[in-house]
C-alpha positions as CSV (number, residue, x, y, z in Angstrom):
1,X,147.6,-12.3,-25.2
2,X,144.5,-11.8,-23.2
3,X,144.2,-14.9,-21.1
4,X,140.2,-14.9,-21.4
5,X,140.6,-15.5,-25.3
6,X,143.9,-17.6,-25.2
7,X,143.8,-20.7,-27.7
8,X,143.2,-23.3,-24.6
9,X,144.0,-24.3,-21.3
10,X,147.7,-25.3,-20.7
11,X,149.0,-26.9,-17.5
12,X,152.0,-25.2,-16.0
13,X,154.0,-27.5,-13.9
14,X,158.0,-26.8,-11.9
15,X,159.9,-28.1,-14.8
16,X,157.2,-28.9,-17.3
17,X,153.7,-28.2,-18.5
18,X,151.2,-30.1,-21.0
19,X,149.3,-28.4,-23.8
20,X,145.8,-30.2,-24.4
21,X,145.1,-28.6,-27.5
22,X,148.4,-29.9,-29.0
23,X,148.2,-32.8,-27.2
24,X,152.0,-32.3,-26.2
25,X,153.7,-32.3,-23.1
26,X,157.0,-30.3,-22.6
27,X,159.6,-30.8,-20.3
28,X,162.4,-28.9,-18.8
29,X,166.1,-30.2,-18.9
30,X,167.5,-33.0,-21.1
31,X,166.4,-36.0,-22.7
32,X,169.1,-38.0,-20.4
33,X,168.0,-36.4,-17.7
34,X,164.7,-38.5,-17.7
35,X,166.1,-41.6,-19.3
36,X,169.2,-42.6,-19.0
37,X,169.5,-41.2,-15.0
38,X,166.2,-40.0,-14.2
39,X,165.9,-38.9,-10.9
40,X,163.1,-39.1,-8.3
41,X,162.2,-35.2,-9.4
42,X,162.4,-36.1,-12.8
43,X,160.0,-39.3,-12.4
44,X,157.6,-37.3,-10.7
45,X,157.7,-34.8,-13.4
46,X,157.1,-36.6,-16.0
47,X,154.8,-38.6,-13.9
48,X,152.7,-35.6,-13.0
49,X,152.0,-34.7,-16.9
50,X,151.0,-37.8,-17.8
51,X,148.4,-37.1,-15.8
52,X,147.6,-34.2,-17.5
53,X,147.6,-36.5,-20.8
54,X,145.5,-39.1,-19.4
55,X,143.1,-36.3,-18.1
56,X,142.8,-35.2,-21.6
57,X,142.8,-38.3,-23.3
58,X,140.5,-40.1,-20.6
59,X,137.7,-37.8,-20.1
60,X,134.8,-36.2,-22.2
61,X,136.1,-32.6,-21.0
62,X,139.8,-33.8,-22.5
63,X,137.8,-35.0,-25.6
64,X,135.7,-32.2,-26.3
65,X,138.4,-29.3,-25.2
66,X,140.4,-31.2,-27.6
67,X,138.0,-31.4,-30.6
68,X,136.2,-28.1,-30.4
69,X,139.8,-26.1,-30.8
70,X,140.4,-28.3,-33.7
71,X,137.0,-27.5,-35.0
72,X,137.3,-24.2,-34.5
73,X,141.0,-24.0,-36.6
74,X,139.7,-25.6,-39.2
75,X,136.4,-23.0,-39.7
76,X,138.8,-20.2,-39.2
77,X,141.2,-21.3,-42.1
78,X,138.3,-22.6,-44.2
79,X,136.5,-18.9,-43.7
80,X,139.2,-17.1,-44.1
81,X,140.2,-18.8,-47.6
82,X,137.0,-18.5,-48.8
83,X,136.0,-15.0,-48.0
84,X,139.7,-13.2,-48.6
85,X,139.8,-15.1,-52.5
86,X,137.2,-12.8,-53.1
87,X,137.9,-10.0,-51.2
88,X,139.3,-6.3,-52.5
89,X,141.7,-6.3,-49.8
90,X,143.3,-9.7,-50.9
91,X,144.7,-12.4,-49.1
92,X,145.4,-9.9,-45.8
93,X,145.7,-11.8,-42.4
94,X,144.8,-10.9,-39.8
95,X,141.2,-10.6,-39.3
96,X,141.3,-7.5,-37.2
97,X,143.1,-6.0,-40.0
98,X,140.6,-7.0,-42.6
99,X,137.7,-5.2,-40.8
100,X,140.2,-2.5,-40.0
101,X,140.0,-1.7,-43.8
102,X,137.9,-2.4,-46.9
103,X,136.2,-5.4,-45.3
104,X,134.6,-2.9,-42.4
105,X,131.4,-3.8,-43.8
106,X,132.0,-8.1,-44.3
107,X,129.1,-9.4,-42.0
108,X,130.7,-12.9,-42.6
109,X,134.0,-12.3,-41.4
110,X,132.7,-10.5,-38.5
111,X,130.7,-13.2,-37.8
112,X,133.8,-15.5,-37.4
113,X,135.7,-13.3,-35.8
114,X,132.7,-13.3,-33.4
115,X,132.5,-17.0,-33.2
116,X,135.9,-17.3,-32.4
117,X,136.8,-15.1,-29.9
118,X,133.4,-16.6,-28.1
119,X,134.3,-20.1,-28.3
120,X,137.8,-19.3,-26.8
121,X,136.9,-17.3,-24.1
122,X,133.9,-20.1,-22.9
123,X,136.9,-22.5,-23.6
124,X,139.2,-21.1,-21.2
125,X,136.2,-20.0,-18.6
126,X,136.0,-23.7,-18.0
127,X,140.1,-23.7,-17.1
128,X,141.3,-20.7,-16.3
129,X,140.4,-16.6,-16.4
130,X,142.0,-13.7,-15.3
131,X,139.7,-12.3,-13.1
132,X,137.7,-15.6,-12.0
133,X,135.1,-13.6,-10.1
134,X,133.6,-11.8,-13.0
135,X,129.6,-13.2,-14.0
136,X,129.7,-15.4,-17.5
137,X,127.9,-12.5,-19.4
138,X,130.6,-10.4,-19.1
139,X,133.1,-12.5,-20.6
140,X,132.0,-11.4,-23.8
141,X,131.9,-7.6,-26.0
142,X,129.3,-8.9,-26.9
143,X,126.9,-11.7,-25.3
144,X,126.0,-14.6,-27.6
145,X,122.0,-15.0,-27.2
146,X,121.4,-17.2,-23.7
147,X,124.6,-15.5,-21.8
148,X,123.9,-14.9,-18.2
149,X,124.9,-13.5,-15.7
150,X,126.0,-16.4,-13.2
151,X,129.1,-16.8,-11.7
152,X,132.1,-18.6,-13.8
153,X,133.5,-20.5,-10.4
154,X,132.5,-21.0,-7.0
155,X,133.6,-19.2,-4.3
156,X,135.2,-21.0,-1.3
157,X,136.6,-20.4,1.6
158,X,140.2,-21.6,2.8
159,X,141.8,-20.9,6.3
160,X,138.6,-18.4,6.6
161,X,139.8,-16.3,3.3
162,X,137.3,-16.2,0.3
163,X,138.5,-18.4,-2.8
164,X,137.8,-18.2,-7.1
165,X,138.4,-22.0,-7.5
166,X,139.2,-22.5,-10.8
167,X,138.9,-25.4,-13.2
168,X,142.8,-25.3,-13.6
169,X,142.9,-25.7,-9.5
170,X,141.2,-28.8,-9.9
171,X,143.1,-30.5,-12.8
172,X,146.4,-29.3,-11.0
173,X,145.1,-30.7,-7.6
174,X,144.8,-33.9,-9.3
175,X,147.9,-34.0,-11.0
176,X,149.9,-33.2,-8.0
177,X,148.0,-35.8,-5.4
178,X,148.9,-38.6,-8.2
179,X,152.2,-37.4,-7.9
180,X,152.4,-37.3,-4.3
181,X,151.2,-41.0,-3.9
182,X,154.0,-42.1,-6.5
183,X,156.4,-40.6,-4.8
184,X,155.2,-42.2,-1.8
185,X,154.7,-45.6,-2.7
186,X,157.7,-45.9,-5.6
187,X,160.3,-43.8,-4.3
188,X,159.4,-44.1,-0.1
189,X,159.9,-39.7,-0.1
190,X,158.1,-39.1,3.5
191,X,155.3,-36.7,3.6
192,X,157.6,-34.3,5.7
193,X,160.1,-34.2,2.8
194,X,157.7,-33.7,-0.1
195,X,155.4,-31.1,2.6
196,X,159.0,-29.0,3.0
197,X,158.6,-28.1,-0.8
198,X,156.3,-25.2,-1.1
199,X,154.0,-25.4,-4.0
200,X,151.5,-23.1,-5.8
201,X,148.1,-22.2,-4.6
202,X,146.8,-24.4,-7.7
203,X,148.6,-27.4,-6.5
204,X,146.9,-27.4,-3.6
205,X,143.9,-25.3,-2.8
206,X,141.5,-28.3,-4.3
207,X,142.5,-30.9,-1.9
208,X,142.9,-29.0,1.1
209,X,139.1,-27.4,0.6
210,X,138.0,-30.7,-0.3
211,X,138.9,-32.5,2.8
212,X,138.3,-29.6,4.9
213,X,134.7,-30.3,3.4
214,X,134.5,-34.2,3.6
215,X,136.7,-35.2,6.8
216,X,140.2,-36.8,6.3
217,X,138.9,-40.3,6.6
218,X,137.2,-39.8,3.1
219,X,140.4,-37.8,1.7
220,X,141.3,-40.6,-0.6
221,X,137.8,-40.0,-2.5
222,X,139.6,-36.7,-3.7
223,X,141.0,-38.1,-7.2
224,X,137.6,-40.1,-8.1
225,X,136.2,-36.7,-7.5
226,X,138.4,-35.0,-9.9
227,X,137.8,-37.0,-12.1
228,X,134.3,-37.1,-12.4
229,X,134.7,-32.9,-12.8
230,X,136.2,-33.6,-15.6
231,X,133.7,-36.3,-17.4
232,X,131.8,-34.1,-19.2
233,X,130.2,-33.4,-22.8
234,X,128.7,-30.4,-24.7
235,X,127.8,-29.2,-27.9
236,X,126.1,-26.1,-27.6
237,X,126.5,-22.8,-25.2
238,X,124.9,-22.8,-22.3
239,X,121.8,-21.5,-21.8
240,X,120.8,-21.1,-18.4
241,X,123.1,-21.6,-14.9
242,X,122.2,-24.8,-14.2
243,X,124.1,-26.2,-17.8
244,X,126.8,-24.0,-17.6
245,X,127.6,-25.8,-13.7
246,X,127.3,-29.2,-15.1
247,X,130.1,-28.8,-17.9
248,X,132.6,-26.2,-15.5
249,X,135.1,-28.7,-14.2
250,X,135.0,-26.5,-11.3
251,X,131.3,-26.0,-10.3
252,X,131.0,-29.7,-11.1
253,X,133.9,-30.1,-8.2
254,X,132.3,-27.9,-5.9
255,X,128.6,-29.8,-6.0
256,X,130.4,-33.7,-5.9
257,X,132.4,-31.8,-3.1
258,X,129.1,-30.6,-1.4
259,X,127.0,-33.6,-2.0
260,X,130.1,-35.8,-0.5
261,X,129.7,-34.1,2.7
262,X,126.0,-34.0,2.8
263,X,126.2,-37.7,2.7
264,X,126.0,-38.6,-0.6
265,X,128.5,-41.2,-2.2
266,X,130.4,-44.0,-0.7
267,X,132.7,-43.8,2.2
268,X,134.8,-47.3,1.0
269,X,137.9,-46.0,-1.3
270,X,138.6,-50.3,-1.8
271,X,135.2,-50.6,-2.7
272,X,135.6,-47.9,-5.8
273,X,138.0,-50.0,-8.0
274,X,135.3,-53.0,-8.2
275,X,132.1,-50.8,-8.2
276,X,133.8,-47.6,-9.8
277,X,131.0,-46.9,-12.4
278,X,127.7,-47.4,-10.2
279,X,129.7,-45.4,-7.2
280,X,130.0,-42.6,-9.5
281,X,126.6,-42.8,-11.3
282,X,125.7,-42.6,-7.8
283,X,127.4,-39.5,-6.7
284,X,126.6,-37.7,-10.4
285,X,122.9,-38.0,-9.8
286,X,122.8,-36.5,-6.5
287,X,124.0,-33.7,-8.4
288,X,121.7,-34.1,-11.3
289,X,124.9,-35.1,-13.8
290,X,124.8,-37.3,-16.2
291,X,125.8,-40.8,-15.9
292,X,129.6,-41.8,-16.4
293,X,129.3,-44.2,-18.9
294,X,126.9,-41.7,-21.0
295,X,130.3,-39.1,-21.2
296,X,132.5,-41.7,-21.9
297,X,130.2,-43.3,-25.0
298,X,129.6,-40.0,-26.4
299,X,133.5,-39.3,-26.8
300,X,133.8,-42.5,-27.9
301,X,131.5,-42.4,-30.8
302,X,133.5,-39.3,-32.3
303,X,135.6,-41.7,-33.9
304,X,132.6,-42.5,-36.5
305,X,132.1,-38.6,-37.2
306,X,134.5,-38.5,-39.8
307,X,136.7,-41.3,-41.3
308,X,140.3,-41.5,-41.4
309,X,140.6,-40.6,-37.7
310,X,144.0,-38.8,-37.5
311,X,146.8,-41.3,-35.5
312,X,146.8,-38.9,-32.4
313,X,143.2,-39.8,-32.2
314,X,143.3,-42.5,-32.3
315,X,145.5,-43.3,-29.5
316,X,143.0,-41.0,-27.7
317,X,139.9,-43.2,-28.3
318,X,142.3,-46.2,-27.3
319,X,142.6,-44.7,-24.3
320,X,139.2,-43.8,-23.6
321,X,138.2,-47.3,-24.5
322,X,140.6,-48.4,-22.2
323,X,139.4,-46.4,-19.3
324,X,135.8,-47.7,-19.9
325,X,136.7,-51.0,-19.1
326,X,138.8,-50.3,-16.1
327,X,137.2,-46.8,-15.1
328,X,139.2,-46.4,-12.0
329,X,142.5,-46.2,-14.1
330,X,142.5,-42.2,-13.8
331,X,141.8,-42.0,-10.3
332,X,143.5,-44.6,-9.1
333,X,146.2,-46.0,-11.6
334,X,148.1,-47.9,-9.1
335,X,145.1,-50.2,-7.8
336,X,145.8,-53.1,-9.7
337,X,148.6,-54.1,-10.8
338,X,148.7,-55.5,-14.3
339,X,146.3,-53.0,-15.3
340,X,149.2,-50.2,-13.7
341,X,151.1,-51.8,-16.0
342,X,149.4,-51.7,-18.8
343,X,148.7,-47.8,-18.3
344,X,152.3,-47.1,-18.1
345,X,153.7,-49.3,-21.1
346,X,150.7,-48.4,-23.8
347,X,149.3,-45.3,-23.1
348,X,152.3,-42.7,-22.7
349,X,152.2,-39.1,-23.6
350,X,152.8,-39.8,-27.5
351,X,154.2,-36.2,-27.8
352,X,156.9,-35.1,-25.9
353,X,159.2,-31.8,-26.4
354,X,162.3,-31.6,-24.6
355,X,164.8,-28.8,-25.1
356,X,162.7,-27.9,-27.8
357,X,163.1,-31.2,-29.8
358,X,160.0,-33.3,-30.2
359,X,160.1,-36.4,-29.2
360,X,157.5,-39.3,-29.9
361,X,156.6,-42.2,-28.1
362,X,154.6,-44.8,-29.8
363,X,154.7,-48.0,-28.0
364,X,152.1,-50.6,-29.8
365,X,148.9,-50.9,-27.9
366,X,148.2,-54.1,-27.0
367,X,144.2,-53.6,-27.1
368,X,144.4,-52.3,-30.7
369,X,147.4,-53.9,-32.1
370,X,145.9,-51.6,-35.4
371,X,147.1,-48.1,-34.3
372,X,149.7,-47.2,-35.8
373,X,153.4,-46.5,-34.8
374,X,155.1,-45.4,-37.7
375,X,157.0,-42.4,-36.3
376,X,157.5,-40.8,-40.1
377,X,153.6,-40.9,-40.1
378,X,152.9,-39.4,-36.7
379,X,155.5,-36.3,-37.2
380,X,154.2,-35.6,-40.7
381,X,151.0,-35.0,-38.4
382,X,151.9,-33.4,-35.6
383,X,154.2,-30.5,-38.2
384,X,150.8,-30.5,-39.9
385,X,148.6,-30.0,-36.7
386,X,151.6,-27.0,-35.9
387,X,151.5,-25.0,-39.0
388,X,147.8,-25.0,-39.3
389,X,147.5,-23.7,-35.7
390,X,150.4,-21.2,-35.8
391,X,148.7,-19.9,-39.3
392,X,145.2,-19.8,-38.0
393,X,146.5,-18.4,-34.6
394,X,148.0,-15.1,-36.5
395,X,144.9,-14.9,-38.4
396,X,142.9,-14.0,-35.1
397,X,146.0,-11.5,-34.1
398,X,147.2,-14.0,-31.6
399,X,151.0,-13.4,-30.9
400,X,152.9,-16.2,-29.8
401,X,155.2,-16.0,-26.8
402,X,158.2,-14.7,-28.5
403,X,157.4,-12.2,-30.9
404,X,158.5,-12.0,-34.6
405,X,159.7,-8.8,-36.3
406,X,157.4,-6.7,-37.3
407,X,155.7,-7.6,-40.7
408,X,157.4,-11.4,-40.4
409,X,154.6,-14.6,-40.9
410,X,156.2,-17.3,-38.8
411,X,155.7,-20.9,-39.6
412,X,154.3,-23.2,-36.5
413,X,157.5,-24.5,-35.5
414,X,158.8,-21.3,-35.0
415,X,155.6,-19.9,-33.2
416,X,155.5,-23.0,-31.0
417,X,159.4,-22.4,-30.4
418,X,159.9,-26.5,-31.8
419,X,162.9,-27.3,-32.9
420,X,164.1,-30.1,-35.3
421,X,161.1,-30.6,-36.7
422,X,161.3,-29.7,-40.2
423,X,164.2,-30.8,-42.2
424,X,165.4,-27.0,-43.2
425,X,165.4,-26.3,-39.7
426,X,167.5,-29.5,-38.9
427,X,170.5,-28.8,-41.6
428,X,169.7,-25.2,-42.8
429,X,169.2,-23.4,-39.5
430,X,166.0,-21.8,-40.8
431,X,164.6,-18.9,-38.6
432,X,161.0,-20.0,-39.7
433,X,159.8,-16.6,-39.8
434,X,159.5,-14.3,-43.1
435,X,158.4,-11.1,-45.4
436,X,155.5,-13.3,-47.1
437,X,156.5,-10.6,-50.2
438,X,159.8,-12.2,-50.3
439,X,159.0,-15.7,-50.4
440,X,160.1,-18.1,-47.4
441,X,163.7,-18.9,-46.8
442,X,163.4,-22.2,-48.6
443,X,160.8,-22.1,-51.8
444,X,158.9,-24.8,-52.3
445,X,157.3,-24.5,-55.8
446,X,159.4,-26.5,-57.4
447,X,159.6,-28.8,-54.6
448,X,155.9,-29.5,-53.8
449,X,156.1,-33.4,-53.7
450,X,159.2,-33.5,-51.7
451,X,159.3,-34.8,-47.9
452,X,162.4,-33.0,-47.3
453,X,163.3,-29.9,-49.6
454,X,160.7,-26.4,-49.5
455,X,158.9,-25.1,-46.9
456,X,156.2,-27.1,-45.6
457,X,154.1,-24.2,-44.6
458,X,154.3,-22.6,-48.1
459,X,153.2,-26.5,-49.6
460,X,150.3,-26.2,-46.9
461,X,149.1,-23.2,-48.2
462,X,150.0,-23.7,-51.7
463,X,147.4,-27.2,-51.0
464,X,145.1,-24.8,-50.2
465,X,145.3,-22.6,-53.3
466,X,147.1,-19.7,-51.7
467,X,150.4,-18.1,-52.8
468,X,152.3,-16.8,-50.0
469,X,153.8,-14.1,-51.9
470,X,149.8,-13.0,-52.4
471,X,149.7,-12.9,-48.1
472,X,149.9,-9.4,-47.4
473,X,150.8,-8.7,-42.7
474,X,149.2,-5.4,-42.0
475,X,149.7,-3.6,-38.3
C-alpha cells in the first residue's frame, strides 16, 4: 500500500502499536502476560499506548483524524451503492476497476475516487509520508484547488545532520517520555538502564531537538508542548501555508518549539498544572494558534452533530470532557494524584487485541455514570465499525497486510487479522475470505435476524440492499 494514501496514521511501538482510526490498540504476547504477571516491560507497554489512546481521544487532532476517516467510509460505501445499482458494469468493486471498464466515463465515481485518495494522503501528511521532504502540492496526481507548494514538515537539524520531523516523531516522542517517567517514578528503572536500550529515531529525535532548542532546565515543558501540537481542528483543505502549519502536528511543534526559546511561554513546569489553560493560550498566540479551550469545545460539540452517538464515542467525548476540566491530564497524568487515578481506572484503551483476540475494557465512568458498558453492545459495534472499513477499504483497491487469493472478498475480521470475533469464526473456523459468486462460507439469508448463525458481512450488505452473489472482484 502506498504509505501517502494509507487509511490513517498508526503508531508502531516494540511489542505493540495503536490504530486511531479503529480506535484499538494491539499488543504483542499474551493476555497473562499483562495481567496476571505483568512485568515492568509489559507495564510500560501497555502504558506507552494508552498514550497513544489518550492522544486520540484527548485532543481535537485525535477527534477529527478520528471523525474525518469515518466520514470518509461512510461517503465511499454510500457512493458506491448508489452509483453501481445503476451501473452497466454492476455491483463491481473496486473503484479502479470500475473506471478501468464501462464506467471510464462516470464523472461521479471519479469524483470520489478523487476525494478519497485526497483526503487520505492530507490525512497521513499530518502523520507520516514516505518521502517527508517533498512540497504539499505534490502529494497529489492531481492538486485539489488551493494546493501549494510549501513544505509538509520542518526541517531540523540534530547532532549538525538535516532532519524531516514528522508528525509521527512527535506523537512517538510523547509516548515514549510518558513512558520513561513511569518507569522512573513506578518501577525506580535508572536512566542508565532504560538509556542502554536503543530505540528508534521516532522515539527520540522530538525531545532531543527540543531541548537542544530550549535548554535542559525547561526539558520538562516537552509533553505540554506535544500536546498542544496535537490540539487542533479543521474542516476544510488548506489554503495557503500559514493554515496548513497550524493544523500539521509537526509544524505546530516546530513554532511552540521556536517560540519557547525565543522567550515565549513559562519557564515554571509546577506552575502548568494550576494555570495549564492560560499558560498554553499563552504560548498558542505567540504563534498565532488558536486558543486551547476553542479546540477542545469544537470536538466536544460533535456529539450534537448527529444523535445516537456510537458507545466508542462516547467514551471519547467523556474523555475530552474530562481533559477540559483537568487539562494538564495528557501532559502530565501523574501530577495529582486522585485525578492519576481517575485517568487510569475510567478512561482505559476500551479496545484491546491481543494475540489477535479482542478484548474490551469498559470500566463505568464515574463522570457519566450514563455510558454504557454492556460488552455484547460494544462488540456488535466494533465487528460493525470492521466490516464496513475492510469493505470500503477493497473498494479503493487497498490490500490489507496479508493478502487474500486472488478473486477472494474478505470480511473485516479477516482483513484486520481479528480473531474470535464473529461467532463462525469462534466454532466454525471460518477463513473469512470468499468467491462473492459462491456465496460466503456461512449464508445468511435465512438467518438475517440471528446474533449468532450467517455471516455478518453478507447481513451488512444485505441491510444495504446488496446481494453478495451480485459483487463481482475484477483484477
Amino acid at each position: 500500500m502506498d504509505p501517502d494514501s494509507a487509511p490513517t496514521a498508526e503508531y508502531p511501538a516494540f511489542q505493540g502499536l495503536f490504530i486511531p482510526y479503529r480506535l484499538q490498540m494491539v499488543l504483542a504476547g499474551s493476555l497473562e502476560h499483562y495481567t496476571t504477571g505483568p512485568t515492568n516491560q509489559a507495564e510500560a507497554t501497555y502504558w506507552h499506548e494508552s498514550v497513544h489512546w489518550w492522544q486520540t481521544a484527548m485532543t481535537g487532532y485525535g477527534h477529527n483524524a478520528w471523525h474525518l476517516f469515518r466520514q470518509l467510509t461512510g461517503f465511499v460505501f454510500n457512493e458506491w451503492l448508489k452509483e453501481t445499482a445503476v451501473s452497466p458494469a454492476g455491483r463491481v468493486i473496486s473503484l479502479d476497476s470500475l473506471l478501468a471498464g464501462r464506467e471510464q466515463r462516470n464523472a461521479q465515481l471519479h469524483a470520489v475516487k478523487w476525494t478519497a485518495e485526497n483526503t487520505l494522503r492530507i490525512a497521513s501528511a499530518r502523520f507520516r509520508v514516505r518521502d517527508p521532504d517533498k512540497d504539499f502540492k505534490s502529494l497529489f496526481v492531481v492538486p485539489p484547488p488551493g494546493a501549494g507548494p510549501w513544505k509538509i514538515n520542518p526541517e531540523i537539524r540534530i547532532g549538525g545532520e538535516p532532519y524531516w520531523l514528522q508528525g509521527m516523531d512527535v506523537a512517538e516522542a510523547h509516548a515514549r517520555w510518558s513512558e520513561v517517567m513511569f518507569r522512573r517514578m513506578f518501577h525506580e528503572v535508572s536512566f542508565d538502564q532504560i538509556l542502554q536500550r536503543e530505540v528508534s529515531p521516532k522515539y527520540r529525535i522530538a525531545f532531543e531537538w527540543f531541548a537542544s532548542e530550549v535548554g535542559g532546565d525547561r526539558s520538562l515543558l516537552f509533553p505540554f508542548v506535544c500536546d498542544l501540537a496535537l490540539q487542533t481542528i479543521w474542516n476544510d483543505m488548506p489554503q495557503t501555508e500559514d493554515e496548513w502549519q497550524a493544523t500539521s502536528p509537526s509544524w505546530r511543534f516546530y513554532r511552540l518549539t521556536t517560540a519557547i526559546r525565543n522567550g515565549a511561554g513559562t519557564r515554571d513546569v509546577a506552575a502548568l498544572i494550576d494555570n495549564y489553560t492560560n499558560a498554553a493560550d499563552e504560548l498558542l498566540a505567540a504563534c498565532g494558534f488558536s486558543p486551547l479551550e476553542a479546540v477542545t469545545d469544537a470536538a466536544v460539540k460533535r456529539a450534537n452533530y448527529r444523535k445516537p452517538n456510537m458507545l466508542i464515542e462516547e467514551r471519547m467525548f467523556a474523555a475530552m470532557r474530562f481533559r477540559q476540566k483537568y487539562p494538564f491530564c495528557l501532559a502530565y497524568p501523574w501530577a495529582v494524584p486522585e485525578i492519576w487515578q481517575e485517568l487510569q481506572e475510567d478512561y482505559q484503551p476500551p479496545i484491546i487485541q491481543i494475540s489477535g483476540k479482542i478484548n474490551l475494557h469498559l470500566p463505568p465512568i464515574r463522570r457519566a455514570p450514563e455510558i454504557s458498558c454492556d460488552p455484547s453492545a460494544f462488540m456488535t459495534e466494533v465487528a460493525g465499525e470492521l466490516l464496513l472499513q475492510a469493505f470500503v477499504m477493497q473498494i479503493l483497491g487497498k490490500e490489507p497486510e496479508i493478502r487474500p487469493v486472488p478473486g477472494m472478498l474478505q470480511c473485516g475480521f479477516a482483513y484486520f487479522n481479528v480473531q474470535d470475533v464473529c461467532p463462525h469464526q469462534v466454532r466454525d473456523n471460518c477463513p473469512g475470505s470468499f468467491v462473492p459468486a459462491n456465496g460466503p462460507p456461512f449464508p445468511a439469508e435465512q438467518h438475517l435476524h440471528s446474533d449468532d448463525v450467517g455471516c455478518p458481512l453478507e447481513k451488512m450488505l444485505w441491510a444495504a440492499g446488496v446481494k453478495v452473489k451480485d459483487l463481482q472482484l475484477r483484477s
